[in-house]
Every structure is written in structure tokens, then in C-alpha cells.
C-alpha positions as CSV (number, residue, x, y, z in Angstrom):
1,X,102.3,24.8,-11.9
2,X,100.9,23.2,-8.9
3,X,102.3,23.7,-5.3
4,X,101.6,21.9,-2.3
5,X,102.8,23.5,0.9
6,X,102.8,21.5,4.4
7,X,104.1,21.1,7.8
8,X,106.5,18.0,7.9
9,X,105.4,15.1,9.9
10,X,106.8,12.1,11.5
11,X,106.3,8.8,9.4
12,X,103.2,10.6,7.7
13,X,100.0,9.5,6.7
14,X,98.9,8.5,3.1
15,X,97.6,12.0,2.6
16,X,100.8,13.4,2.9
17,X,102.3,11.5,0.3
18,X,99.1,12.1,-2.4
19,X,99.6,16.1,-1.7
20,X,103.6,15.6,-2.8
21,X,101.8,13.2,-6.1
22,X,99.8,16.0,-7.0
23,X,102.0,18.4,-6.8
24,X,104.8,20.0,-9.1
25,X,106.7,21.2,-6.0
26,X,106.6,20.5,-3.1
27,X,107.4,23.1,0.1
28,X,107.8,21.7,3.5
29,X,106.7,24.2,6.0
30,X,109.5,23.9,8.5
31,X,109.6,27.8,9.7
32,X,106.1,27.7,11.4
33,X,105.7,27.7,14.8
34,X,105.8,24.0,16.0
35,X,102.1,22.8,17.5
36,X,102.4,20.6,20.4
37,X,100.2,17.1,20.2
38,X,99.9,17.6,16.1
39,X,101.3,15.0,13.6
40,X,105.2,16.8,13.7
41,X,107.0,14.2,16.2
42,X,104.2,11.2,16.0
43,X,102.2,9.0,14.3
44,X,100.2,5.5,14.7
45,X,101.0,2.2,13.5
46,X,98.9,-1.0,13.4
47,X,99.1,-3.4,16.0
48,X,97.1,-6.9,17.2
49,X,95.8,-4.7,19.7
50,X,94.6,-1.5,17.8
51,X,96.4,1.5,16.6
52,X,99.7,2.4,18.7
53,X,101.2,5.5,18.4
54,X,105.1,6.0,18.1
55,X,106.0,9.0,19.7
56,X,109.1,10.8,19.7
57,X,110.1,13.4,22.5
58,X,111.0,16.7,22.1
59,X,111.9,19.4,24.2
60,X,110.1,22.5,24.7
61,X,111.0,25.3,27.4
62,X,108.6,27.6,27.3
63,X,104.9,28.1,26.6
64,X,105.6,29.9,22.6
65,X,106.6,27.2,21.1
66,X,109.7,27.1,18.8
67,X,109.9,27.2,14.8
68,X,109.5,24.0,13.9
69,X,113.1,23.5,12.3
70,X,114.7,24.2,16.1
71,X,112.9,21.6,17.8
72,X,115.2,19.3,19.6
73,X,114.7,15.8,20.1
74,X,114.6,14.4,23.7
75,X,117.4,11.5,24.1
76,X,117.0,11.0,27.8
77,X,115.1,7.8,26.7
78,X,116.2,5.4,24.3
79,X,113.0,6.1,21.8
80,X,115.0,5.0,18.7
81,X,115.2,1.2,20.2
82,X,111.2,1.5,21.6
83,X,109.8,2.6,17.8
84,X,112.4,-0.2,16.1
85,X,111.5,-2.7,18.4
86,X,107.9,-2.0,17.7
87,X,108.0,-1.5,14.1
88,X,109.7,-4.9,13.8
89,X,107.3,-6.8,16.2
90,X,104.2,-5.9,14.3
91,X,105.2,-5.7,10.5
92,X,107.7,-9.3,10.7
93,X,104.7,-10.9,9.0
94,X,103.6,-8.7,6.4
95,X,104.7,-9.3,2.7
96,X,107.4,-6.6,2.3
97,X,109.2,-6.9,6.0
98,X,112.2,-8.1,4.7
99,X,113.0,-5.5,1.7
100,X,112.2,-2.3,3.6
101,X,113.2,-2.7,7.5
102,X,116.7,-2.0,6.4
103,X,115.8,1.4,6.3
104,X,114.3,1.9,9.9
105,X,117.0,-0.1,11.6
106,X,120.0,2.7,9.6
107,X,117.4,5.3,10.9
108,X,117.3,4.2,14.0
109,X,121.1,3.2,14.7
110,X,121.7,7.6,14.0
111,X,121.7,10.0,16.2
112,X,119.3,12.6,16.3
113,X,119.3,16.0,17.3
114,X,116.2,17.7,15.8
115,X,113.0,16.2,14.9
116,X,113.3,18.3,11.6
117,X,116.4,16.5,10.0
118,X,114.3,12.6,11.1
119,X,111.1,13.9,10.1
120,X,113.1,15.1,6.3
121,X,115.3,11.2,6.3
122,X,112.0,9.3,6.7
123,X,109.8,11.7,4.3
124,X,112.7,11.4,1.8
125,X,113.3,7.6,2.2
126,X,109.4,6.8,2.1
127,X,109.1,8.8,-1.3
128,X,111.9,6.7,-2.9
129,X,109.9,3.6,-2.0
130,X,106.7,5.2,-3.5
131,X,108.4,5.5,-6.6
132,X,108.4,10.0,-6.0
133,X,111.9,10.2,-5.2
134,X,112.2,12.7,-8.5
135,X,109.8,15.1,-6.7
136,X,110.9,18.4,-6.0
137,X,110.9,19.0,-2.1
138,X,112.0,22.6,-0.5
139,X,112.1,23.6,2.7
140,X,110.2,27.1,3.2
141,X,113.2,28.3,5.7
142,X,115.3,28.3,2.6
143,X,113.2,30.8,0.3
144,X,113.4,33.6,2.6
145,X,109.6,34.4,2.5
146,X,108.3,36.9,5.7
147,X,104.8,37.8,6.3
148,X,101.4,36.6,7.6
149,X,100.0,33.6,7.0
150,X,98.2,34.2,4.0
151,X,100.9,36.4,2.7
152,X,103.6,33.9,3.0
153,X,101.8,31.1,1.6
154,X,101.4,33.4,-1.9
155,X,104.9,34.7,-1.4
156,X,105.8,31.0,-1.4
157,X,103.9,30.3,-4.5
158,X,105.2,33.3,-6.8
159,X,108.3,31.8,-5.6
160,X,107.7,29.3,-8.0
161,X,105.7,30.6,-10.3
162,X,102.7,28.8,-9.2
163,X,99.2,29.2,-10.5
164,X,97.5,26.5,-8.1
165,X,97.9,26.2,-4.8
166,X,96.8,22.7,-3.4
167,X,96.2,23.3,0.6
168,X,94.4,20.3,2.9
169,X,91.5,20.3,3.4
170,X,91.8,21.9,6.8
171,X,92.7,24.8,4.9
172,X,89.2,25.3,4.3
173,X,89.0,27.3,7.9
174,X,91.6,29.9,7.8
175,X,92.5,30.0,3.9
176,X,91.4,33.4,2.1
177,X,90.9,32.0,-1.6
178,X,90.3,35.9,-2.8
179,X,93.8,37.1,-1.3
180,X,94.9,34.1,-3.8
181,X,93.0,35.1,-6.8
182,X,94.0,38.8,-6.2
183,X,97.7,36.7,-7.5
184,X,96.0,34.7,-10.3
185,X,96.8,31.7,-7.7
186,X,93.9,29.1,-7.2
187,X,93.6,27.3,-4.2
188,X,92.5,23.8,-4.7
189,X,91.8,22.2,-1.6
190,X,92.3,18.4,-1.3
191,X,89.7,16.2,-0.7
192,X,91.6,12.9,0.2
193,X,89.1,9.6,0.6
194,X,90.8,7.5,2.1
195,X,91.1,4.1,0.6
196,X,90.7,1.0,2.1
197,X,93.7,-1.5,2.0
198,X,94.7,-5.2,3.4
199,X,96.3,-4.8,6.4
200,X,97.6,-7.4,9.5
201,X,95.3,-8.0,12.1
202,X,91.7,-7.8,10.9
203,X,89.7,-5.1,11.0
204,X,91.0,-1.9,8.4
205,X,91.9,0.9,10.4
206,X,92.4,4.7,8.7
207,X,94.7,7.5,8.8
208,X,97.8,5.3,10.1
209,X,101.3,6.1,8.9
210,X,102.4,5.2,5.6
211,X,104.4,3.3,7.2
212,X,101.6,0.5,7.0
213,X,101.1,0.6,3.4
214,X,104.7,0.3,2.5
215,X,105.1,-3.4,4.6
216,X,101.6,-4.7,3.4
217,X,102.3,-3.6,-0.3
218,X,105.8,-2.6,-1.2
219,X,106.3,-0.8,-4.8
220,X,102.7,-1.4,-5.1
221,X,102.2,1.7,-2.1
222,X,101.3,4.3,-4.8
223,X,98.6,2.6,-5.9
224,X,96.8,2.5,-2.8
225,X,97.7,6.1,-1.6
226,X,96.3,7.6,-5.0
227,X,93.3,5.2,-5.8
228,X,90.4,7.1,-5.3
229,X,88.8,6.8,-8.2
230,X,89.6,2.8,-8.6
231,X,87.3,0.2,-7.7
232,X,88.6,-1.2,-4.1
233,X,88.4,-4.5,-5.5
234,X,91.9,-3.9,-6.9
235,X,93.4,-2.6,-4.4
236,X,91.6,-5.4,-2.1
237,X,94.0,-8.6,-3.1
């Protein structure tokens, strides 16, 4: 049994997506101390003009930070319309515009109170598109699990039973693979090459939102997230 266990993100990145693929379950880190400027409330999109990133505001009161799952969302400014408005502008002339914009303008028409519940609709909707809607997602504030880092991550695992752990590769820095082993848990550590894809505008630009994939190649998006080890030719038509 294979877990993955990550920090939700706003309209994540490709990598995201091939951690959820490779693993049997999959535990959204949502009781962690939220980290200001990370990948939780924003990502990038591709635009005529270069990456743009869609942001969305939150509000924080103090300097420590709140869990993430208690993060509120900033609706002083009308970010919904601004991200809509720009998801439509740039993506009306790729292939799959028309069959999955539906979804953003019912996203965008709600209204949102924490960035954990539109973080969870947009992770949730993009895995249906990817064809991994039948992938098992849990959220770690519903397991109960206290501890240190290291400690809660295996707590998490023996949760479920799991005999692999598969952490990012930032993971690498803090991760103690011995405390794991001490469990009969191995820590697998991804190692994500990012493939290179057709996209508007030009030049290929990496680590954008999934987003990008999903307009340029619709239920073809799994295939480009979890190519590595195909020739780019394929993907590159």
C-alpha cells in the first residue's frame, strides 16, 4: 500500500496530480500550519505575455499563521470575476475551452469562505477530468493523528496500513527515512521530470497549473502528467 501525503494547493501543478496516480491513498495535509507565499491560495497560468499568477486573498491576523483548514478567504475584492475573466481570455482558443470552462464559471459563481473547501472543489473536479475521480482522498484533520512532523506523517501511514510512503522530492531535506523504516514504512521520494507539452503562445513554460494541460488536451491530460518515460514525440502532436 502506497500513500502520498501533501498540502492542498490552489489549481495545482502536474506533480500534484502524478503523486495522487501513484498513490493508493491519498491524504491531503490540511491540519498544518498554512505557509504564506507557498502554492496553498495560488498558482500560474499561461498567458501571451508569460506566466500570470491567479492569486487568491486570504486573511491572516497575526504573525503564527493558522492551520491551513481555517484559512479564510478575502472577499473585499471580487477575485472570483478577476481569475474567470482571466482563465477565459487566455484558454478561448485552446482545443478543450468549450467542454471544461463550465466548471470554473459554477466555481466561480459560489461563494467562498475558506481557501480549504475551493482548493478541495477544484482538486476534486480536476481529478474527474484526469480520469482519478475513483482515487481515494482524506483529509489528515479527519484521522485524528497528533505529533511531530515525522511522527505524524508515520501515524498517518499506519493509518492505512501503508508500507510506502511516497513524499516530494522536497522531502529530501527534513524527511528521516530511518524513523520510517523503524515502521517497516519506505519513503519513496518522487522524482517528477516534467514533461514537455503543446501549449498557446509559443514558447513551453513548466510548473504552471494543471489547469493548462486540461484546456490544451482534455481526457488526454493523464497522459502528459504521467509520461516520463514516453518519448515526447507523443505527447508533442
Amino acid at each position: 500500500m502506497r500513500i502520498g501525503i501533501l498540502q492542498p494547493g490552489y489549481l495545482p501543478w502536474l506533480g500534484f496530480f502524478e503523486q495522487i496516480y501513484k498513490s493508493d491513498v491519498f491524504v491531503i495535509y490540511d491540519d498544518v500550519q498554512y505557509d504564506k507565499e507557498g502554492w496553498r491560495n495560488r498558482n500560474r497560468i499561461k498567458t501571451a505575455n508569460g506566466p500570470q499568477w491567479l492569486t487568491v486573498p486570504v486573511l491572516l491576523k497575526s504573525e503564527k499563521f493558522p492551520v491551513i483548514n481555517k484559512v479564510a478567504i478575502n472577499n473585499n475584492t471580487d477575485w472570483r470575476k478577476k481569475h474567470l475573466l482571466s482563465i477565459k481570455y487566455n484558454y478561448a482558443k485552446s482545443k478543450f475551452f468549450g467542454d471544461y470552462i463550465p466548471i470554473f464559471e459554477e466555481a466561480y459563481s459560489k461563494n467562498w469562505d475558506l481557501l480549504i473547501d475551493i482548493d478541495m472543489y477544484f482538486i476534486r473536479k480536476m481529478l474527474e477530468c484526469f480520469g482519478l475521480g475513483g482515487k481515494k482522498i482524506v483529509l489528515a484533520s479527519s484521522l485524528r493523528v497528533d505529533g511531530e512532523r515525522d511522527e505524524r506523517l508515520i501515524d498517518i501511514c499506519k493509518k492505512f496500513d501503508a508500507d510506502t510512503f511516497y513524499e516530494g522530492a522536497a522531502g529530501k531535506n527534513y524527511i528521516k527515512e530511518e524513523d520510517f523504516a523503524k515502521h517497516n514504512i519506505k519513503v519513496e521520494f518522487q522524482d517528477y521530470k516534467h514533461p514537455v507539452y503543446n501549449q498557446l503562445y509559443g514558447g513551453f513554460v513548466p510548473y504552471l497549473s494543471a489547469v493548462d494541460v486540461l484546456f490544451n488536451y482534455g481526457r488526454g491530460s493523464l497522459s502528459v502528467i504521467i509520461q516520463q518515460d514516453r518519448d515526447q514525440k507523443e505527447i508533442l502532436k
